[in-house]
py3Dmol code that shows the C-alpha trace and the ligand (Angstrom):
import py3Dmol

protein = """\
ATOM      1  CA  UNK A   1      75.781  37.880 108.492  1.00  0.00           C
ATOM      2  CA  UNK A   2      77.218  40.325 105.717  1.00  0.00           C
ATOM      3  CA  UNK A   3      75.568  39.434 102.023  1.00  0.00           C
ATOM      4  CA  UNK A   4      78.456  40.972  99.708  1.00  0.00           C
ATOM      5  CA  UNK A   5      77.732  40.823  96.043  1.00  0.00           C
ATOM      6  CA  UNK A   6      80.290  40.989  93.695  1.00  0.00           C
ATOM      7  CA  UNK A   7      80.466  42.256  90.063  1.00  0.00           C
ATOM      8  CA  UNK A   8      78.970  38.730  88.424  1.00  0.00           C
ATOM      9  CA  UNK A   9      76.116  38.732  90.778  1.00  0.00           C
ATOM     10  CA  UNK A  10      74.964  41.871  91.917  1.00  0.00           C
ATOM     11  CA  UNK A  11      71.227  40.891  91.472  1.00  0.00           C
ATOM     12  CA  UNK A  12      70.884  37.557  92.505  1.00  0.00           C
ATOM     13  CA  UNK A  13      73.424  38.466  95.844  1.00  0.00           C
ATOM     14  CA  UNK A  14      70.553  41.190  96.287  1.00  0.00           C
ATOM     15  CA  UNK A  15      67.909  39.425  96.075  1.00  0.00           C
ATOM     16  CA  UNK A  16      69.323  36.314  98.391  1.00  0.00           C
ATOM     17  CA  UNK A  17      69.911  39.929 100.941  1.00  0.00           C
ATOM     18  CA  UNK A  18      66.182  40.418 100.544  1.00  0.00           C
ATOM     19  CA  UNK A  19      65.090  37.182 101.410  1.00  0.00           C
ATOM     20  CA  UNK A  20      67.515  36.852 104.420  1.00  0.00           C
ATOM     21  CA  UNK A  21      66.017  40.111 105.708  1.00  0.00           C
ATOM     22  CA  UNK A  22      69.636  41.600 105.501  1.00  0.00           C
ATOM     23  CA  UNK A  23      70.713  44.975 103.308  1.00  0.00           C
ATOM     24  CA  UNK A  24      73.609  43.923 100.585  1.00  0.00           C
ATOM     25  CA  UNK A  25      77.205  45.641 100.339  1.00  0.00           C
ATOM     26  CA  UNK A  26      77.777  45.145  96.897  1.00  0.00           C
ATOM     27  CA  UNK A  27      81.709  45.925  96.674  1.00  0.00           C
ATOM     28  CA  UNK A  28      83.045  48.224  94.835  1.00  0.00           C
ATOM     29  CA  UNK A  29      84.936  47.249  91.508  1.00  0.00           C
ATOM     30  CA  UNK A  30      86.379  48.555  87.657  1.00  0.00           C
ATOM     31  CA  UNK A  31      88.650  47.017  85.721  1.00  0.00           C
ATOM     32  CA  UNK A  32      92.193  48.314  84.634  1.00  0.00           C
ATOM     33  CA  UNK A  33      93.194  48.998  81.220  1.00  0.00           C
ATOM     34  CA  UNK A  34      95.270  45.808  81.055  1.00  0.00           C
ATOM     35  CA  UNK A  35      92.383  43.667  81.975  1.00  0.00           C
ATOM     36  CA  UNK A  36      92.814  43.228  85.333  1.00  0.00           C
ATOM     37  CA  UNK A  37      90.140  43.476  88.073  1.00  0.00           C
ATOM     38  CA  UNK A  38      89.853  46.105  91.257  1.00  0.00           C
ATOM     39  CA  UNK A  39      88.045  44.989  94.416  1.00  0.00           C
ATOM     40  CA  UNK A  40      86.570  47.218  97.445  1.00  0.00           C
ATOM     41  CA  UNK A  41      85.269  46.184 100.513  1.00  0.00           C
ATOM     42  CA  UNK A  42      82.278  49.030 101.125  1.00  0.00           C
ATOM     43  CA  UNK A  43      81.595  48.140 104.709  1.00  0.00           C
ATOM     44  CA  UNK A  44      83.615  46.908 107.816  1.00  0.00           C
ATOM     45  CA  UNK A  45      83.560  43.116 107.790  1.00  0.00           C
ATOM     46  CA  UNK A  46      85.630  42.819 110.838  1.00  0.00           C
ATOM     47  CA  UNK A  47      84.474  39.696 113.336  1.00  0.00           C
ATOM     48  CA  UNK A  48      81.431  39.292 110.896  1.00  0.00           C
ATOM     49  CA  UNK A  49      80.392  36.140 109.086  1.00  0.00           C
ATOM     50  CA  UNK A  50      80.795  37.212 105.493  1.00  0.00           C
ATOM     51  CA  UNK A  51      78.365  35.191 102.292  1.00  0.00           C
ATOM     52  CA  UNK A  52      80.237  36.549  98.896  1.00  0.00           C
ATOM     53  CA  UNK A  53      78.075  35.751  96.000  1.00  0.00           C
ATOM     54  CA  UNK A  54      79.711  35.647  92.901  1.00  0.00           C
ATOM     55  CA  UNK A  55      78.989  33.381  90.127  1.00  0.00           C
ATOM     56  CA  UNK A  56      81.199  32.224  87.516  1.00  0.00           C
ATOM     57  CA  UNK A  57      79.787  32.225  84.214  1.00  0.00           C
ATOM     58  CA  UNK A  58      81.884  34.069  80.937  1.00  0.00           C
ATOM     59  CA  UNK A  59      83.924  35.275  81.318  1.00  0.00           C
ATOM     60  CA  UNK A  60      84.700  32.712  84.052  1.00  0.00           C
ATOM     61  CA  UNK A  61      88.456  33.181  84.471  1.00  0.00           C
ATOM     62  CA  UNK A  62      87.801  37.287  84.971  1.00  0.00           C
ATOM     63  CA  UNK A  63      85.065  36.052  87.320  1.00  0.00           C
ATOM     64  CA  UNK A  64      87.089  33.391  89.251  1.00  0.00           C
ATOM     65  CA  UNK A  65      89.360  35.617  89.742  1.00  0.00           C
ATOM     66  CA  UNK A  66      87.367  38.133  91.187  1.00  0.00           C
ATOM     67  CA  UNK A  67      86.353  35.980  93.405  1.00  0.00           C
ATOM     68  CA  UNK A  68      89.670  34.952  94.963  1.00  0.00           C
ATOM     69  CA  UNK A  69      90.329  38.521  95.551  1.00  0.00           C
ATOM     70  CA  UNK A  70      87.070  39.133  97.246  1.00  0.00           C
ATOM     71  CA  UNK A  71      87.896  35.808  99.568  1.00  0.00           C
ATOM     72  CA  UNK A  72      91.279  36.449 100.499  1.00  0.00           C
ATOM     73  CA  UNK A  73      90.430  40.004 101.127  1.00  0.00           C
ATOM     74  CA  UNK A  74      87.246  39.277 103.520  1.00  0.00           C
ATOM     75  CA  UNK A  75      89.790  36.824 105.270  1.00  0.00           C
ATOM     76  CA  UNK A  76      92.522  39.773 105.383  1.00  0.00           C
ATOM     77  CA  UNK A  77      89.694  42.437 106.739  1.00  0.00           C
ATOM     78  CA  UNK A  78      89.303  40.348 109.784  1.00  0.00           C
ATOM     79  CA  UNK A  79      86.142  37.948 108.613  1.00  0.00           C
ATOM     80  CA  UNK A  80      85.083  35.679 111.180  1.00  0.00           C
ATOM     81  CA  UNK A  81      83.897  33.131 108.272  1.00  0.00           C
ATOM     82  CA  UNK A  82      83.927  33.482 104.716  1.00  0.00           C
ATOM     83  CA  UNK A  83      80.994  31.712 102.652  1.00  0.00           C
ATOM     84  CA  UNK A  84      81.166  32.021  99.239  1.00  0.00           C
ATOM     85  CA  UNK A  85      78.112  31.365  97.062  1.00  0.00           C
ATOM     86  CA  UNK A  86      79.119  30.284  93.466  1.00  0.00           C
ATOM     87  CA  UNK A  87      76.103  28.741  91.789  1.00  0.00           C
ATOM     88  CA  UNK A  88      77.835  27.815  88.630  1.00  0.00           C
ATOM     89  CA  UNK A  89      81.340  26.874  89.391  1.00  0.00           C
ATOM     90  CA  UNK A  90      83.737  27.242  86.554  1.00  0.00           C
ATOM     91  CA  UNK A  91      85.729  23.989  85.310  1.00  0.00           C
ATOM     92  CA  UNK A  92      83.146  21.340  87.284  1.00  0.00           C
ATOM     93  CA  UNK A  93      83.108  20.323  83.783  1.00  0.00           C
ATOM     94  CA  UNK A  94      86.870  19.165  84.062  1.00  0.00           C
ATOM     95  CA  UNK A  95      86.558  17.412  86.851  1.00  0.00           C
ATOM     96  CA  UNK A  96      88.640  13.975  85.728  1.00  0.00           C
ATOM     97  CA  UNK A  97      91.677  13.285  83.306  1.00  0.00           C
ATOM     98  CA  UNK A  98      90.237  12.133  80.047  1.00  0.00           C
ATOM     99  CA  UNK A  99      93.166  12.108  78.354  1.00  0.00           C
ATOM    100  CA  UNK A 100      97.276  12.098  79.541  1.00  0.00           C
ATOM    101  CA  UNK A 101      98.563  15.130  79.982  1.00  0.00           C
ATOM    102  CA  UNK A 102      95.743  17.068  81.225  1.00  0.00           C
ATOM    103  CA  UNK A 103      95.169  18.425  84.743  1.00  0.00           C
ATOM    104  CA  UNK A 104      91.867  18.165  86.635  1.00  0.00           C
ATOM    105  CA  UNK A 105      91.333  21.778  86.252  1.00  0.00           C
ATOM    106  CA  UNK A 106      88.346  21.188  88.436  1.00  0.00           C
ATOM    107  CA  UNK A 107      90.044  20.284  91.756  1.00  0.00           C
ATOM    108  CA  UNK A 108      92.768  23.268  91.202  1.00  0.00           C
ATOM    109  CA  UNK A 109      89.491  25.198  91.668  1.00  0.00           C
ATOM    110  CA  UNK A 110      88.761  24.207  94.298  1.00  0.00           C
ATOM    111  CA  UNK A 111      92.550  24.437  96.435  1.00  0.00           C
ATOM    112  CA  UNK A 112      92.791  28.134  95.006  1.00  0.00           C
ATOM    113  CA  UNK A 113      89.167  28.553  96.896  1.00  0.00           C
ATOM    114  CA  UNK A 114      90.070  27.416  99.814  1.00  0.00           C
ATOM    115  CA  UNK A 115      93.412  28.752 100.021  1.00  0.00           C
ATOM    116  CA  UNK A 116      91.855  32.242  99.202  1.00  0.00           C
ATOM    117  CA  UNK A 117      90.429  32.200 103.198  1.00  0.00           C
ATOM    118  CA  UNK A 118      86.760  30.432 102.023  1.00  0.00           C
ATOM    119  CA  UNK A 119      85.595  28.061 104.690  1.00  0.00           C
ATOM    120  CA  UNK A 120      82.246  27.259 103.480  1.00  0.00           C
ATOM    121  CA  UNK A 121      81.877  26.853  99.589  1.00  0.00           C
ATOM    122  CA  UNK A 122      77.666  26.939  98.390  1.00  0.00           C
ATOM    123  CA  UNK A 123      77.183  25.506  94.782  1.00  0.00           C
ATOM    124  CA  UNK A 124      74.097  25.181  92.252  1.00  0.00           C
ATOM    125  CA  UNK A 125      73.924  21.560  90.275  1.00  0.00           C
ATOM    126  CA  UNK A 126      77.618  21.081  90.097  1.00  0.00           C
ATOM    127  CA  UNK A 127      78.230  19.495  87.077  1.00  0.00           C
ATOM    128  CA  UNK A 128      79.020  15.813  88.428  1.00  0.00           C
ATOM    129  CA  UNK A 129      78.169  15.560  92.456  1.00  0.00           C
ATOM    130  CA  UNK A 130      79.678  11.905  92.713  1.00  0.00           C
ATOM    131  CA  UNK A 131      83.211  13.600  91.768  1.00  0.00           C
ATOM    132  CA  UNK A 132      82.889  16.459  94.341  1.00  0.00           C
ATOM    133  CA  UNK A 133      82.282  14.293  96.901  1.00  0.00           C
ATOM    134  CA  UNK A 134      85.513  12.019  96.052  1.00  0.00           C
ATOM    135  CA  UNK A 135      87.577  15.401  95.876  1.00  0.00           C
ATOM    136  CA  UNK A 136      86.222  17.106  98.766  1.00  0.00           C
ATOM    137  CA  UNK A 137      88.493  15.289 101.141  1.00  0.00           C
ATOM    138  CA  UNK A 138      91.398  16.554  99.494  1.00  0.00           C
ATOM    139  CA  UNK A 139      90.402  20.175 100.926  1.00  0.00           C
ATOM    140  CA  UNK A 140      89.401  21.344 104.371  1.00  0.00           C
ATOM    141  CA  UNK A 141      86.726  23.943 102.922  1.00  0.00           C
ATOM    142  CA  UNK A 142      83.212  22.471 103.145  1.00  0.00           C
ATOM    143  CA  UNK A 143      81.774  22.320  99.972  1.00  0.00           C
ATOM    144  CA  UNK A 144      77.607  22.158  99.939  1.00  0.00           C
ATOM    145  CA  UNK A 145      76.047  21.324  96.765  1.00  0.00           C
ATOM    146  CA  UNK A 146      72.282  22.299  96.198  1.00  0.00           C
ATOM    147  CA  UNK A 147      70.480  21.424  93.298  1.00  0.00           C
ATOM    148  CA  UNK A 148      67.744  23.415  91.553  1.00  0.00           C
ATOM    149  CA  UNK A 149      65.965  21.098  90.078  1.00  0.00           C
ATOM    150  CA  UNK A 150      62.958  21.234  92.327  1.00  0.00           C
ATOM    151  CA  UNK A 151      62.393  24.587  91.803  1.00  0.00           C
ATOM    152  CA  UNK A 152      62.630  24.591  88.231  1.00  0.00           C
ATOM    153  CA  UNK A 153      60.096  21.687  88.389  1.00  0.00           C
ATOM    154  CA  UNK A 154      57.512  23.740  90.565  1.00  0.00           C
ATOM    155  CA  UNK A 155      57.443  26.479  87.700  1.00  0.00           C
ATOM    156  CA  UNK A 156      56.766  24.209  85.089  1.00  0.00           C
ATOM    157  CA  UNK A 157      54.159  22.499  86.633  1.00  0.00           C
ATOM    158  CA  UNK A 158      52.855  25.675  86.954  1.00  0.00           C
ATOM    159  CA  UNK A 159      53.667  27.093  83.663  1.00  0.00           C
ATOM    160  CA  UNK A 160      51.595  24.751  81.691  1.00  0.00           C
ATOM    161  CA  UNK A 161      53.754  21.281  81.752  1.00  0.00           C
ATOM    162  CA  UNK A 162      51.928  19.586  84.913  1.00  0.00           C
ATOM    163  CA  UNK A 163      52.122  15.552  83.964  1.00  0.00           C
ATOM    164  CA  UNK A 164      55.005  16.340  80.947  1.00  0.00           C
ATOM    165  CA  UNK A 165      57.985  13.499  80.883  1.00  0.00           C
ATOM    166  CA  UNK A 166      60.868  14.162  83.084  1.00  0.00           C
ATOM    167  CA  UNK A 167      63.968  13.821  80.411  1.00  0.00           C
ATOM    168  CA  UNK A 168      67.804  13.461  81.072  1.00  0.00           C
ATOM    169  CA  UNK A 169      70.373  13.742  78.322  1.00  0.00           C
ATOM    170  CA  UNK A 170      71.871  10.563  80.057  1.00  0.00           C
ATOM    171  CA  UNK A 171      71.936   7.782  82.191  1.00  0.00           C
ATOM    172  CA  UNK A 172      74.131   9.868  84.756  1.00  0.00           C
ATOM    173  CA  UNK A 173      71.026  12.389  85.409  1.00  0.00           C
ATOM    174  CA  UNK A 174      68.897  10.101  86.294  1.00  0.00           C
ATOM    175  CA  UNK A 175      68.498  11.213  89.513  1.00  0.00           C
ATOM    176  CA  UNK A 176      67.522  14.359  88.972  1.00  0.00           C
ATOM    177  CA  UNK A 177      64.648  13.585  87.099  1.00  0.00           C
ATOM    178  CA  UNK A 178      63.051  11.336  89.133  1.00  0.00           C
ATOM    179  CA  UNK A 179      62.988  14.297  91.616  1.00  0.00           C
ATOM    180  CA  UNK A 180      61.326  16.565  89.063  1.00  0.00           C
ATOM    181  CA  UNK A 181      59.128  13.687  87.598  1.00  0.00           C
ATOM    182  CA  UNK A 182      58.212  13.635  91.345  1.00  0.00           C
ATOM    183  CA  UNK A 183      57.102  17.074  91.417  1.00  0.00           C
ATOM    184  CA  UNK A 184      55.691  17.746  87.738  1.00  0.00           C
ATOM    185  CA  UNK A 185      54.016  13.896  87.379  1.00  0.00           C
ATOM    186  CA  UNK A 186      54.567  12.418  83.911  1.00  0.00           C
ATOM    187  CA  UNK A 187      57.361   9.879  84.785  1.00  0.00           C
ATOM    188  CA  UNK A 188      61.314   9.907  83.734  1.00  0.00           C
ATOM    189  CA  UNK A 189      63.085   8.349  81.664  1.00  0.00           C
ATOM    190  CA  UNK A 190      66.668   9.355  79.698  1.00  0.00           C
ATOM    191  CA  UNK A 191      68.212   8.737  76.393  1.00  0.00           C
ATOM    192  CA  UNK A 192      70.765   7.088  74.946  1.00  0.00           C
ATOM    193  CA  UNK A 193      72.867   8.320  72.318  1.00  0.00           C
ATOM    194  CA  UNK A 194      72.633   6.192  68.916  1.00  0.00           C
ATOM    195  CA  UNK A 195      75.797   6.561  66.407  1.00  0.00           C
ATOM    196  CA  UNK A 196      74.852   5.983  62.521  1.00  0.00           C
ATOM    197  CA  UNK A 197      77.094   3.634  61.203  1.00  0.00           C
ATOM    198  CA  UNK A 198      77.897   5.067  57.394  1.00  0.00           C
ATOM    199  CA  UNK A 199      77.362   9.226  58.999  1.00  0.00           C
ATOM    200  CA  UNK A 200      78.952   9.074  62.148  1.00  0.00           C
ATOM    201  CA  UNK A 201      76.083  11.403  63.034  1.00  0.00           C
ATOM    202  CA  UNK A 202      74.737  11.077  66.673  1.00  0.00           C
ATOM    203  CA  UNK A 203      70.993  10.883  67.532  1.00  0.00           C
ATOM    204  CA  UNK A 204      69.471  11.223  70.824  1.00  0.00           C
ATOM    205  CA  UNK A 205      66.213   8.555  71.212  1.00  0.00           C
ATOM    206  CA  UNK A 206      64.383   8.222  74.647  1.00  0.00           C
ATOM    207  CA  UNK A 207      63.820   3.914  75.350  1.00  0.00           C
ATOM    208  CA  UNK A 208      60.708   2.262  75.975  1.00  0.00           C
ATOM    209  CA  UNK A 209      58.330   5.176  76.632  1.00  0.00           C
ATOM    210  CA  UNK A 210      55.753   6.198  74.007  1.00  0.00           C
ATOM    211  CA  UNK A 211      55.612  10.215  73.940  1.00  0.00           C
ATOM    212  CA  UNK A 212      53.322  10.593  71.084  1.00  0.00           C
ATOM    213  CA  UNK A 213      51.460  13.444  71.550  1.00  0.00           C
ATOM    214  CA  UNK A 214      52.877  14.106  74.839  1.00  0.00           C
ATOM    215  CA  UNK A 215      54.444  17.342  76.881  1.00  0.00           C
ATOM    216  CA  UNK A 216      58.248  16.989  77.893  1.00  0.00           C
ATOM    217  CA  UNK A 217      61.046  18.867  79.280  1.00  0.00           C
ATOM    218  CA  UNK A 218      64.600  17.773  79.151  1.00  0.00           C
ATOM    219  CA  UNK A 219      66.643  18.999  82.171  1.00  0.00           C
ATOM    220  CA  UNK A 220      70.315  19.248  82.027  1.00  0.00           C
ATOM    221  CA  UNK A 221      72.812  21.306  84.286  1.00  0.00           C
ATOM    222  CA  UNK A 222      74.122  23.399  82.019  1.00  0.00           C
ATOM    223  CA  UNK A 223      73.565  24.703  78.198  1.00  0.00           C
ATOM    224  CA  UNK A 224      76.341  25.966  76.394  1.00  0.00           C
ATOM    225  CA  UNK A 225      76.856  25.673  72.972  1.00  0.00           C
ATOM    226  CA  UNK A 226      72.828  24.100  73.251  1.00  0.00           C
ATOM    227  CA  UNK A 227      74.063  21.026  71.134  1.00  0.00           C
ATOM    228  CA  UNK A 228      73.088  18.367  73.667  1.00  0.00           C
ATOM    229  CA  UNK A 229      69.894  19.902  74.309  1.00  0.00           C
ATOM    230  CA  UNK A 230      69.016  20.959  70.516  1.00  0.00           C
ATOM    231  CA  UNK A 231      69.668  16.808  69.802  1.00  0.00           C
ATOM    232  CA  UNK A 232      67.723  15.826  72.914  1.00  0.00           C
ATOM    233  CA  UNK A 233      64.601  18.288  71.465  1.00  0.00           C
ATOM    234  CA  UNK A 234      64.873  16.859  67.863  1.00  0.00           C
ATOM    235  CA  UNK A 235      64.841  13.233  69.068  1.00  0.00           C
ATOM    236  CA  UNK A 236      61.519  14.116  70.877  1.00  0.00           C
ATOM    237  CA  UNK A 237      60.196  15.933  68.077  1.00  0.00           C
ATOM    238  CA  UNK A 238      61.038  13.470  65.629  1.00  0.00           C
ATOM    239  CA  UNK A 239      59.204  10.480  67.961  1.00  0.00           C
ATOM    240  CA  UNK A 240      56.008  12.727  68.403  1.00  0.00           C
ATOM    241  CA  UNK A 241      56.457  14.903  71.524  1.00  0.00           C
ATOM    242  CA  UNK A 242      53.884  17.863  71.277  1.00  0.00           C
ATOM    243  CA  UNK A 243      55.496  20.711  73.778  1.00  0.00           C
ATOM    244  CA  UNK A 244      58.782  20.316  74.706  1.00  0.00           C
ATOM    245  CA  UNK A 245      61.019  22.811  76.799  1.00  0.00           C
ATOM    246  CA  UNK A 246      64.437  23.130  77.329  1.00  0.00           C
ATOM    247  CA  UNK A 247      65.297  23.592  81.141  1.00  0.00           C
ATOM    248  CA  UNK A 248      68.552  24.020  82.676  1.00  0.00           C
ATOM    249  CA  UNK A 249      70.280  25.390  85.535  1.00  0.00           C
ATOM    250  CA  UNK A 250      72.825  27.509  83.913  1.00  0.00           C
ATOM    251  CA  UNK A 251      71.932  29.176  81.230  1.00  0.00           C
ATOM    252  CA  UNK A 252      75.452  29.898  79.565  1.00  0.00           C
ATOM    253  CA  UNK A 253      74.258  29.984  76.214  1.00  0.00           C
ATOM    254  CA  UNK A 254      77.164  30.814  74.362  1.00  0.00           C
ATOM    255  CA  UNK A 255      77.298  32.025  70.521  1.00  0.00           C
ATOM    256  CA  UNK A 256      74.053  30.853  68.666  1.00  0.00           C
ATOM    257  CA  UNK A 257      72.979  28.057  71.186  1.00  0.00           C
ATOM    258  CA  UNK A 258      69.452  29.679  71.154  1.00  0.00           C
ATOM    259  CA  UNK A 259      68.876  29.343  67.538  1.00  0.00           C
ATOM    260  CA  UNK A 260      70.299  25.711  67.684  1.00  0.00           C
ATOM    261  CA  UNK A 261      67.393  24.649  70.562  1.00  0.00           C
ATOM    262  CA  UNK A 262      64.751  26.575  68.492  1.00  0.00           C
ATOM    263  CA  UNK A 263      66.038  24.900  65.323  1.00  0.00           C
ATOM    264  CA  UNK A 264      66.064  21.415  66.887  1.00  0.00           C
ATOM    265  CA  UNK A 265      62.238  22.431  67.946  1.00  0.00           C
ATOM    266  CA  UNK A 266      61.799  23.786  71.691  1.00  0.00           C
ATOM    267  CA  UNK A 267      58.669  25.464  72.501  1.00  0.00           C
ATOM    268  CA  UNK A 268      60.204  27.411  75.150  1.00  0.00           C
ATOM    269  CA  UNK A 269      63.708  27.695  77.162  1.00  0.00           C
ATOM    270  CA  UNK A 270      63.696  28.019  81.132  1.00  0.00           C
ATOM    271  CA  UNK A 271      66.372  28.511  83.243  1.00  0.00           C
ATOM    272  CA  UNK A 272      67.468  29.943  86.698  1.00  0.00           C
ATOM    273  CA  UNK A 273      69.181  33.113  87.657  1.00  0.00           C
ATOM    274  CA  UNK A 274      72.894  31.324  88.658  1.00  0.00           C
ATOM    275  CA  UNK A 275      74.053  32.758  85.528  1.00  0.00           C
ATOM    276  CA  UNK A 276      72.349  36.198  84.114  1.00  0.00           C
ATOM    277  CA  UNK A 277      70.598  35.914  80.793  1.00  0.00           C
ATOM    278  CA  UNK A 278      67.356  36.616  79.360  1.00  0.00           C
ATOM    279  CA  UNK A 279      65.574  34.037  80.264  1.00  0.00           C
ATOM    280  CA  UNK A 280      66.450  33.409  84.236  1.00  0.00           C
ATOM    281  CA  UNK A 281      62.240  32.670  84.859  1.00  0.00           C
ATOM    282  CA  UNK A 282      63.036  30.837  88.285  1.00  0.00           C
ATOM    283  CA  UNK A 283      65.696  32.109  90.714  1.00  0.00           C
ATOM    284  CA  UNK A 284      67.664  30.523  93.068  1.00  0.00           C
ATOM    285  CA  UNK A 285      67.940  33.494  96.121  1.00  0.00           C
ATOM    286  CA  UNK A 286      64.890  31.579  97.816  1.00  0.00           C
ATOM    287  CA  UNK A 287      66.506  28.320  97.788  1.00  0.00           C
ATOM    288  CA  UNK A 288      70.201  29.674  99.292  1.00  0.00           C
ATOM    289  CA  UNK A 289      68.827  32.254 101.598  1.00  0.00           C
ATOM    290  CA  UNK A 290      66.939  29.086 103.376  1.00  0.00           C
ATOM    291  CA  UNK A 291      70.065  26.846 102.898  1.00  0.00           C
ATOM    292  CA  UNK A 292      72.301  29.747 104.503  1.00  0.00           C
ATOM    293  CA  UNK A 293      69.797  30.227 107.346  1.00  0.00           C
ATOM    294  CA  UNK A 294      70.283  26.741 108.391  1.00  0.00           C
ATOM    295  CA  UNK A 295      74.177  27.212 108.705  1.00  0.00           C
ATOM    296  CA  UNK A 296      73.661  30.154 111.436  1.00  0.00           C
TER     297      UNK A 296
END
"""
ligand_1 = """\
14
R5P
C 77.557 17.626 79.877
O 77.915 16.604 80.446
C 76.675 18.639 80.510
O 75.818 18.076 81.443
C 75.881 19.377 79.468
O 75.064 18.446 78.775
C 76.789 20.047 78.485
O 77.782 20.749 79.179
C 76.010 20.985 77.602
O 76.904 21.584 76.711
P 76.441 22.022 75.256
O 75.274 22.938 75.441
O 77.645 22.710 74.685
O 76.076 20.788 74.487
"""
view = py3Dmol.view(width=600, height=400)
view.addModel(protein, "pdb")
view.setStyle({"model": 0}, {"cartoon": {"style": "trace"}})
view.addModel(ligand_1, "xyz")
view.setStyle({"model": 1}, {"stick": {}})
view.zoomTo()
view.show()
């Protein structure tokens, strides 16, 4: 097995070399004056079984891109198998038609993946698992979705929020919760959005649990633009909470999101390493190195 990092994750497709025992071949890459992205294989690939890791955070279209040239070029060189690690997939987001006219962006993804040569596709808390699985049978490429959750959960429990609440932004993560509620103690619960009437303002309130004086994190896949989260922190503020942290997979964090979670009251921000950023407290290279072991 060949670990090949490319240009968006160069440190976390090191470290998931490290844990497999392996040495990395980062490839070689620049970009061109107009924008456009060169790729180099730095080692012979040739009959091997070839994990590219290449994440796909902002600029995600650069990044995609990247990545299809990486794929199709293992497959060109002669890989035996081509496993590409992308633990935050760009579009999951647009994953259905909301309105007429648009495209589901998310499932052109995933053709141009597989027809770049990837056979086996390795993703981090997709954004909506239910929908991957309905898609998946539209494309040969296997698609294996791990979720970090758990490992998040382990630091906090660690990290001073053993026995806090388990929160989800919504009904649809309930799931996930209950599997870090699992590990951290506390119990789950989500929240439902309420709408004022004469504002039109939105509120987030968590139902039928008392968190007075309680610790809480709120776990959500992603935060961007840290609106959903910043509204999740103030309702829990405003009911009593005493510690609350912000906890998410991907840490996009795009233009002032960390000022909106500290303004809406977090105590402290924890994420993973699928996207680089400053915070990045728990990585993920543990979790995939032991997932890609099993698929030897
Ligand atoms: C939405 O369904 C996602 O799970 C996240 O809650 C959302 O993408 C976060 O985006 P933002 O930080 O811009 O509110």
């Amino acid at each position: 097995m060949i670990v090949v990092p490319g240009p968006a994750s160069y440190e976390l497709g090191k470290k998931i070399a490290e844990k497999l025992g392996v040495k990395a071949y980062p490839v070689k890459h620049r970009i061109f004056p107009d924008g456009e992205s060169y790729i180099k294989f730095e080692v012979s690939i040739q009959n091997e079984t070839v994990v590219i890791v290449q994440t796909n955070a902002p600029d995600n279209d650069r990044k995609l891109m990247q990545l299809l040239i990486m794929s199709k070029a293992a497959k060109t060189l002669g890989a035996k198998k081509v496993i590409a690690v992308v633990p935050y997939l760009a579009y999951a987001r647009q994953d259905k038609q909301f309105l007429d006219g648009e495209a589901i962006a998310f499932d052109i993804v995933l053709g141009l993946l597989e027809s770049a040569g990837i056979d086996d596709l390795i993703v981090v808390d997709v954004h909506n698992e239910t929908v991957l699985k309905e898609l998946q049978p539209n494309h040969m490429m296997m698609v294996h979705p791990l979720s970090a959750i758990v490992v998040i959960a382990e630091y906090l429990k660690e990290n001073g929020f053993d026995g806090a609440y388990s929160l989800s932004p919504d009904v649809g993560r309930k799931d996930i919760v209950s599997s870090a509620s699992s590990v951290m103690g506390g119990g789950f619960a989500f929240f439902e959005k309420i709408r004022d009437l004469h504002t039109g303002e939105t509120t987030m309130k968590v139902k039928d649990i008392n968190i007075n004086g309680k610790k809480a994190v709120v776990f959500d896949d992603i935060i961007s633009s840290g609106g959903t989260m910043a509204k999740a922190i103030k309702g829990l503020k405003d009911q009593g909470a005493s510690n609350v942290a912000a906890a998410c997979t991907h840490p996009l964090l795009t233009f002032g999101a960390e000022e909106k979670l500290m303004d809406g009251g977090a105590d402290i921000i924890i994420s993973t390493d699928t996207v680089e950023s400053k915070y990045g407290q728990v990585t993920v290279a543990g979790m995939i190195a032991d997932y890609l072991k099993g698929m030897l």
